[in-house]
N, C-alpha and C positions, 0 to 999 in steps of 0.2 A: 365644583366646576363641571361645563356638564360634557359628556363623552366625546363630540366632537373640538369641542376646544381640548381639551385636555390631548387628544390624538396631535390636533393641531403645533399645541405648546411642543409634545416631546419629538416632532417630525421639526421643528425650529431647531432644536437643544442638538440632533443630531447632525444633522446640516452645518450649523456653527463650529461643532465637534470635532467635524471632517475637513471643514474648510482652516479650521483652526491648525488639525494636523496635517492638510498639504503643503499649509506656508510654511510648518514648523519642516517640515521633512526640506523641502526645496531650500531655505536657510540654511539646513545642517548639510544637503548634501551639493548644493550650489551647482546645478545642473548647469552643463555646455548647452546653448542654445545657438544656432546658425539660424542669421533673420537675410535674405533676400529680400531687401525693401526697396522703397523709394525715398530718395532724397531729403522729402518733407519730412519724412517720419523719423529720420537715424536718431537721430538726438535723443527724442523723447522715449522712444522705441529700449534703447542701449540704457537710458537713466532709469528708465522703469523697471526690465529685467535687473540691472545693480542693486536698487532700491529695494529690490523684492529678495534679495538673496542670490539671484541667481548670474551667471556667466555669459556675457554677451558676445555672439564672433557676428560682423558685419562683412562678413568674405563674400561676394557674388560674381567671382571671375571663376568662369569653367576652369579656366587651366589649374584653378587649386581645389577644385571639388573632390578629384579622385584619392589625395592625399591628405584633406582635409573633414571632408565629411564624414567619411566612417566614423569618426571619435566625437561625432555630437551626441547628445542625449534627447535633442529634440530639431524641429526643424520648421521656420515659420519662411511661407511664400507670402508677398505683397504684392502687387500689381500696380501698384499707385500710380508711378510714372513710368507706365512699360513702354519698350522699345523692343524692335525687331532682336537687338542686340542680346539682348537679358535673357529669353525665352529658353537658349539651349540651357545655359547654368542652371536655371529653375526648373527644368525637365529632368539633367541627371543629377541634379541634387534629389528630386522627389524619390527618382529612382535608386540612387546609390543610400538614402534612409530607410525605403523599402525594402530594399535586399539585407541589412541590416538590422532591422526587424524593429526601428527606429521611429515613434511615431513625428507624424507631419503634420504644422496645419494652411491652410489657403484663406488669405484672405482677399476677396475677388471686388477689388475696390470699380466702382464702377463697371463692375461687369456689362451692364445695357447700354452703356453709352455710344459704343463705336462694337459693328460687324471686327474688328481684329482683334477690340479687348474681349471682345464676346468666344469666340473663337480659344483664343489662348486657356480663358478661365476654363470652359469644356471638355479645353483637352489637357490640363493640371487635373480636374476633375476625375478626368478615367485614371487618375494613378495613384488614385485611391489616398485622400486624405483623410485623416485620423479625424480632423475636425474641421468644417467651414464656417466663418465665423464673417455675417457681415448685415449691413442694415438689409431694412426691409425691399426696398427697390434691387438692390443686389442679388437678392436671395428671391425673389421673383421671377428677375432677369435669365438667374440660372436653371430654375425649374422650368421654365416654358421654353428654355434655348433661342430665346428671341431680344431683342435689342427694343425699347421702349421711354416713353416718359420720365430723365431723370435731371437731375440737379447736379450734376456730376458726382464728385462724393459724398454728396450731400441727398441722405432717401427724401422724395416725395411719398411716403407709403410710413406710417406706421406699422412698427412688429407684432400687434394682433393681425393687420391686414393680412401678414405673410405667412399665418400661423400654419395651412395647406400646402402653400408652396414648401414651407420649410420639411414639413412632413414626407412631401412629396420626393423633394429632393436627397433627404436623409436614407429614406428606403432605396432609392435608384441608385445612389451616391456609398451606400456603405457609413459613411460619416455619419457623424454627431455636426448637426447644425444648429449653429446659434446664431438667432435674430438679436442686432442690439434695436434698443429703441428706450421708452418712457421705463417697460418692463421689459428686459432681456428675456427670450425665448430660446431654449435648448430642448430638442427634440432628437430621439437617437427614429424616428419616424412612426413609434407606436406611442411611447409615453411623453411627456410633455411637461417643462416645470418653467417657472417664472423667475427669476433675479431681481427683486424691486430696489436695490439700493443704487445710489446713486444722486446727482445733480445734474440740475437743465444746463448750467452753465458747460458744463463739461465740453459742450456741444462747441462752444465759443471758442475751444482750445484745439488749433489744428492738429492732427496726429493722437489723439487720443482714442480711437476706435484702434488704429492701428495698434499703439501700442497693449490695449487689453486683447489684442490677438497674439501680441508675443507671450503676455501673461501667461493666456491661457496656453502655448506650447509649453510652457516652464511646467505647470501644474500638472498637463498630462506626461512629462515627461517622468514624476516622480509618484506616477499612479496611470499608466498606459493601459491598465487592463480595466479600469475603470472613469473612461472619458469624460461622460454625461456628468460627473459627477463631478472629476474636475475641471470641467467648462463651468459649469455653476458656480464652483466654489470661487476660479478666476476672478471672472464676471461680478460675481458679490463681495470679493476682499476688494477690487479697482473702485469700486462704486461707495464701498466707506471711505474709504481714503481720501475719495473725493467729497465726501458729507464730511468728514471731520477737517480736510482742508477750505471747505466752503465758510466754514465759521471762523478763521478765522483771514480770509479773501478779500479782497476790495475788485477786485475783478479778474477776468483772464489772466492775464500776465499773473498774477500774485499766487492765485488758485493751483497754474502750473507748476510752481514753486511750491507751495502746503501740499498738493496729490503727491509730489514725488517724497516729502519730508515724512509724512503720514504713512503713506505705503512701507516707507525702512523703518518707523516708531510703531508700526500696528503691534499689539497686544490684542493676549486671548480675553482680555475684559471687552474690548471695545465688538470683536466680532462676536462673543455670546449675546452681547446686547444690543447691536444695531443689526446682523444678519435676515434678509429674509429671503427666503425660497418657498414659495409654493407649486404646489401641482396644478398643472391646468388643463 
């Protein structure tokens, strides 16, 4: 074999290794996860964390933040269907995980679409997220701080397109940013790796972005000092589960049913052998 593959092969072997003992940790130790979401997403959001091991709380009333947040493990903001309303709970919840030394991740659904969602995400942004985690028109939206071309939740931009923006934002941001797209992009703003697994269909199943951003708070919750790594690993357990629920799928509807069955049957066979991460 010759030296670069063989580099190749054992940068796979370890990747799988790690990703294999994040899920195995978050299983055995079933991390408290707090998801400020939207409406669309709770279901799939709540069944995904279950599914993976881990402990879902759907609380987004201020009046229970100060009593209830401290004792999270992690902490995932959505913006999906934001209202004036939501803003302060998702402000001192960032704050009250902060001060607890608690990582947070943002996911900034439609950031460009409206000057208020634009605004809101910006200033989640200044209070320091562990991880931002969104397509590539979102993650555009947010490095140029400007409002532009988009499909609502839906990127018009491929995650190569955003590969700078993401960069860019990663460095200003503090965060670990992940691009989803064809190849998921996680850049802590100097180095750079790819997530290739996964399914196009996925696309067709509402809330499935959202829910690999709770993933990914569960992951960094049982490895906080090392993000980038499990953002990747997130990113790449969601994306088998979605390939081994695709085979056996008849469409949307069925496939949402196999990702979540798949995700709570994953075994260390299936991720040494389907896993890929590369550098880019």
């Amino acid at each position: 074999m010759e030296p670069d593959n063989l580099n190749k092969e054992q940068d796979q072997n370890s990747w799988a290794v790690n990703a294999w003992t994040l899920l195995s940790k978050l299983r055995d130790q079933s991390p408290l996860i707090q998801c400020i979401t939207n409406f669309v997403s709770m279901d799939l959001m709540a069944n995904t964390l279950l599914s993976a091991g881990a402990s879902p709380a759907m609380i987004h009333s201020i009046e229970e933040i100060q009593d209830f947040t401290p004792h999270v493990h992690a902490l995932c903001i959505n913006v999906g269907t934001l209202s004036p309303a939501w803003l302060p709970a998702m402000r001192e919840a960032a704050q009250v995980v902060n001060k607890a030394g608690k990582p947070w991740v943002l996911d900034p659904v439609a950031a460009g679409a409206s000057s208020f969602r634009l605004k809101a995400c910006l200033e989640l942004v200044g209070l320091k997220p562990s991880v931002i985690r969104g397509n590539g028109s979102e993650i555009i939206a947010l490095s140029k701080a400007s409002i532009g071309a988009t499909k609502g939740v839906d990127s018009s931009h491929e995650s190569m397109d955003a590969m700078e923006a993401a960069k860019s934002l990663a460095q200003s941001s503090g965060a670990i940013v992940a691009v989803s797209g064809a190849v998921d992009i996680i850049t802590d703003g100097h180095r750079a790796v790819g997530a290739h697994n996964g399914v196009s269909m996925m696309q067709k199943i509402t809330a499935t972005g959202c829910a690999v951003t709770a993933l990914i708070a569960a992951f960094v919750a049982v490895d906080p000092l090392h993000a980038l790594e499990a953002t990747a690993s997130a990113l790449s357990i969601f994306g088998i589960a979605g390939e081994m629920g695709m085979a056996m799928a008849k469409g949307p509807a069925s496939l949402r049913m196999h990702l979540i069955d798949s995700l709570y049957n994953l075994d260390q066979a299936a991720v040494s052998s389907r896993l890929k991460v590369t550098s880019l």
